[in-house]
MARKE-58132 format. One record per residue (C-alpha): z, x, y; residue in three letters. Coordinates in steps of 0.2 Angstrom, whole numbers, plus 5000, padded with zeros to 4 digits. Example, Ala and Ser with C-alpha at 12.3 -4.5 7.8 and 13.67 -1.06 7.14 Angstrom:
BEGIN
503950624978ala
503650684995ser
! end
This chain:
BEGIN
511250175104unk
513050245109unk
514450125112unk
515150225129unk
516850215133unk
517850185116unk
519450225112unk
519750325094unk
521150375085unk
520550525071unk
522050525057unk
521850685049unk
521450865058unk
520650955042unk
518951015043unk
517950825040unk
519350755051unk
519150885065unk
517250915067unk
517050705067unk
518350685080unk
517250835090unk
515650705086unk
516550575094unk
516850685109unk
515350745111unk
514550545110unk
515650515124unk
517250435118unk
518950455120unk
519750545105unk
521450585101unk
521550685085unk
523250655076unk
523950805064unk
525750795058unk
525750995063unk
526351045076unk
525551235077unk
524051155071unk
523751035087unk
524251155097unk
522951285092unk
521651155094unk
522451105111unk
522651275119unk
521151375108unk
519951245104unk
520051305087unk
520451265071unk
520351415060unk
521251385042unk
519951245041unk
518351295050unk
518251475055unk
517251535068unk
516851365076unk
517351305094unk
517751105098unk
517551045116unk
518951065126unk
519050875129unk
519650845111unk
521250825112unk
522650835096unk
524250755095unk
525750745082unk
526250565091unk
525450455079unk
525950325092unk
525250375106unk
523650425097unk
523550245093unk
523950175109unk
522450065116unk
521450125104unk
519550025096unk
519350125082unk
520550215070unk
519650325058unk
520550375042unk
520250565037unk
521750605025unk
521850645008unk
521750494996unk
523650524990unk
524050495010unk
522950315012unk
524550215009unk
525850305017unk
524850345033unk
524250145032unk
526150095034unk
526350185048unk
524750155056unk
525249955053unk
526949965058unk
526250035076unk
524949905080unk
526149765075unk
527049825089unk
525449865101unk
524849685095unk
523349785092unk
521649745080unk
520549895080unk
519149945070unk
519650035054unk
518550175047unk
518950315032unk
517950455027unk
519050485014unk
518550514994unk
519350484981unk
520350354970unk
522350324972unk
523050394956unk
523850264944unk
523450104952unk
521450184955unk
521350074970unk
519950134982unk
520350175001unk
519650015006unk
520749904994unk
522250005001unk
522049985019unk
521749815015unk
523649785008unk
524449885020unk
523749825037unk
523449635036unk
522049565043unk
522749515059unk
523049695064unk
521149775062unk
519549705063unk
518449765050unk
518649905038unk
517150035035unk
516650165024unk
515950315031unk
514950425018unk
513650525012unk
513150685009unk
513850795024unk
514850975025unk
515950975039unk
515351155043unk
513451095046unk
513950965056unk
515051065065unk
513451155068unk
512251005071unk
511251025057unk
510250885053unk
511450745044unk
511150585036unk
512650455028unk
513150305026unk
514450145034unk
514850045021unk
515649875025unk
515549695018unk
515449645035unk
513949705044unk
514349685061unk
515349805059unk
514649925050unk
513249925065unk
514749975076unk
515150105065unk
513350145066unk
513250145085unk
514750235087unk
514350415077unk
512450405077unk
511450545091unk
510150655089unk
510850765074unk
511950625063unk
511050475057unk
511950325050unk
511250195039unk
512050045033unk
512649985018unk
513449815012unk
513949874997unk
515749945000unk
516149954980unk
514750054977unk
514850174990unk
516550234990unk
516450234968unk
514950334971unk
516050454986unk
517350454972unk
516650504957unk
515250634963unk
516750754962unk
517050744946unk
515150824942unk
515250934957unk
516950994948unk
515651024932unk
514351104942unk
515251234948unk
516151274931unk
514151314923unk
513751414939unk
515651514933unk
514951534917unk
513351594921unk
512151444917unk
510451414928unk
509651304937unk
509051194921unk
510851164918unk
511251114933unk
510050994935unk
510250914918unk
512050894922unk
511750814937unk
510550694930unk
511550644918unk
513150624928unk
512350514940unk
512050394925unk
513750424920unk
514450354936unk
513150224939unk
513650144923unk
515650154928unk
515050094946unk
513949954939unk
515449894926unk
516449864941unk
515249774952unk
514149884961unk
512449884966unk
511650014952unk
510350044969unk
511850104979unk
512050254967unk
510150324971unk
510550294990unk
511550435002unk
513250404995unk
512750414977unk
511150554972unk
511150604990unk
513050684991unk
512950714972unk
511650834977unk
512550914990unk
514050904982unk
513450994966unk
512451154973unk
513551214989unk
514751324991unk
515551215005unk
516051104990unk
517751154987unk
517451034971unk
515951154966unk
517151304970unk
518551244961unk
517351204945unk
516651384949unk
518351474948unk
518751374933unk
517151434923unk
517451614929unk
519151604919unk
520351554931unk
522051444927unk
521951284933unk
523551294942unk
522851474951unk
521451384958unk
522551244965unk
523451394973unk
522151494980unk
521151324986unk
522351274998unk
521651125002unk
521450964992unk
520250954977unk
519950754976unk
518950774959unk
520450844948unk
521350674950unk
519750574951unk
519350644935unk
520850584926unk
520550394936unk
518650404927unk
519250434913unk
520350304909unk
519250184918unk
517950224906unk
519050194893unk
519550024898unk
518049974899unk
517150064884unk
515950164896unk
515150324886unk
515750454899unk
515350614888unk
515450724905unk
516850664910unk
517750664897unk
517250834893unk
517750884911unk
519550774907unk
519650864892unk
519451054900unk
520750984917unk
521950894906unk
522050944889unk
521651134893unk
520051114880unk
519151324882unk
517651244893unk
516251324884unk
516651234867unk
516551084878unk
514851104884unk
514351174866unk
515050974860unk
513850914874unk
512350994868unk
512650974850unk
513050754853unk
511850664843unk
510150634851unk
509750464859unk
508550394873unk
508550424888unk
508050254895unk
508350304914unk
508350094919unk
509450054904unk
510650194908unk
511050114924unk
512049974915unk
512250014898unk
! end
C-alpha cells in the first residue's frame, strides 16, 4: 500500500506535526520537518527529541528538521500543513511564493483544526486562495480522532483524508497507511474539517464538568447533545449530516471529550476547577483551537438561526465571563422538547 520514495515537506514541528513527519519516515519517505526554531530543530536534529511537545519519546534519526522553508520545499510531492489555524495564511504565502519559483505542484495536505477568526474560512478554502491551482495538485484533509502521543507510540489509529478529489485522497491514503494507522476516505471536505472544528468547542465543555466535579452521565449527555449541535451547524452549511457520525465527527468527538491528551479537555478542565481564562492560556503553552472556534460557532449560529444552546453557553462562560455553573444550571432548566435524534441532524 506504500508509495516508496516520496518527497514531504512537514510545516509545523509541534507534537501532531512532529510524530506525523516520524510516520512518514518510518513508511519510508523522505521527510524534512520545517520549524521556524532554530533550538527546536536542532534538538530534534542532534537528540532525536522533541521534548516541550512530547516528552519521553524518541523519533528516527533519519527525520530530519530544518528552519529553511525553502529547502524543505525543494523537490518535494507532498507538503503537509500542521500549523495553527491563525498561521494557514501566512505560512500559504510563503509556501506559494517558493513553488512559483520551484515551478513546483505538489500534493497539499493539513491536519490542522480549526476556523480562521473573522473571515471563519476553513483551512481548505484558505490554501485555496493563497496557492492557486497551478502550484499544488490536490488539497486534502487529514482527520480524525488521533493523540499524537499514541501514535507516537503506535497504538492502533483510525482517521480520515478528506478531499473532493478522490484520487487524491487515495494518495493521502497510501502515503500514511501501515500496520498501526488506517486511513479511510472521505469526499466530504466541508463536513470533515467543520466537524475537526467544532469538536473542540464540546471538548472545551467536557473538561469544564470534569473541573466541577460532574460524572460520566454528564458527560455523555453533553456529548450527545453537542454532536447534534454541530451536525445542525455543519449540515446548514452543506455537509453530509453522515459525515458527523463518521471518524472525523463522533469518532474525534469522543476522543476529544474524555482524554487528558486533549489540551481542549484540559483547558475546559482548568476553567471548571476555577481558573481565569487568561491563566489557562498562560499555563497551556500551546494553542487551544476551541476558544476562537467557539467564538466562529457562535456567530455562525447566529447567522443562520441555528439553536446552539452549548455553544453559546460555552461562548457565554469564554467571552462574557458568565460563572460556568449558572450556565449549566440555564441548560438543564431550558424548556423541554424532543429529542427527535434524525430531526436534530437538520433542524
Amino acid at each position: 500500500m506504500l508509495i516508496m520514495g516520496k518527497n514531504v515537506a512537514v510545516l509545523g514541528a509541534g507534537s501532531w506535526g512532529s510524530v506525523l513527519a516520524n510516520v512518514l519516515v518510518e513508511n519510508g519517505h523522505q521527510v524534512e520537518l520545517w520549524t521556524y526554531k532554530t533550538p527546536q530543530a536542532d534538538e530534534i536534529n542532534s537528540q532525536h527529541t522533541n521534548n516541550k511537545y512530547i516528552k519521553d519519546y524518541y523519533f528516527s534519526e533519519k527525520l530530519h528538521a530544518t528552519t529553511d522553508m525553502d529547502a524543505a520545499l525543494d523537490g518535494v510531492d507532498v507538503v503537509l500543513f500542521v500549523v495553527p489555524t491563525k498561521a494557514i495564511r501566512e505560512i500559504s504565502v510563503q509556501v506559494c511564493d517558493i513553488l512559483r519559483d520551484k515551478n513546483n505542484a505538489p500534493l497539499i495536505v493539513h491536519a490542522s483544526k480549526g476556523l480562521e477568526l473573522k473571515t471563519y474560512k476553513r483551512v481548505s478554502q484558505i490554501i485555496d486562495e493563497e496557492i492557486p491551482s497551478g502550484y499544488r495538485s490536490g488539497i486534502v484533509a487529514l482527520s480524525g480522532p488521533s493523540h499524537a502521543e499514541e501514535v507516537a507510540h503506535h497504538d492502533l489509529t483510525l482517521i480520515t483524508a478528506a478531499s473532493e478529489d478522490l484520487d487524491a485522497a487515495k494518495e493521502v491514503q497510501k502515503l500514511f497507511m501501515n500496520n498501526y494507522l488506517r486511513i479511510y476516505t472521505n469526499p466530504d471536505l466541508l463536513g470533515v474539517e467543520l466537524g475537526a472544528a467544532f469538536k473542540n468547542i464540546i471538548a472545551l465543555g467536557a473538561g469544564a464538568l470534569h473541573g466541577l466535579g460532574f460524572g460520566d452521565d454528564a458527560k455523555a449527555a453533553l456529548m450527545t447533545r453537542g454532536l447534534a449541535e454541530i451536525s445542525r451547524l455543519g449540515v446548514a452549511f452543506g455537509a453530509d449530516p453522515l459525515t458527523f457520525i463518521g471518524l472525523s465527527g463522533v469518532g474525534d468527538l469522543v476522543v476529544t471529550c474524555t482524554s487528558v491528551h486533549s489540551r481542549n479537555w484540559r483547558a475546559g478542565d482548568q476553567l471548571g476547577s476555577g481558573k481565569k481564562l487568561p491563566d489557562v492560556i498562560a499555563d497551556m503553552g500551546m494553542v487551544i483551537e476551541g476558544i476562537n472556534t467557539t467564538q466562529a460557532a457562535y456567530e455562525l449560529s447566529q447567522e443562520k438561526q441555528i439553536d446552539m444552546p452549548i455553544t453559546e453557553a460555552i461562548y457565554n462562560v469564554l467571552y462574557r465571563g458568565a460563572d460556568i455553573k449558572e450556565e449549566v444550571g440555564g441548560l438543564m432548566t431550558r424548556e423541554g422538547k424532543s429529542e427527535e435524534i434524525a430531526q436534530n441532524m437538520v433542524d
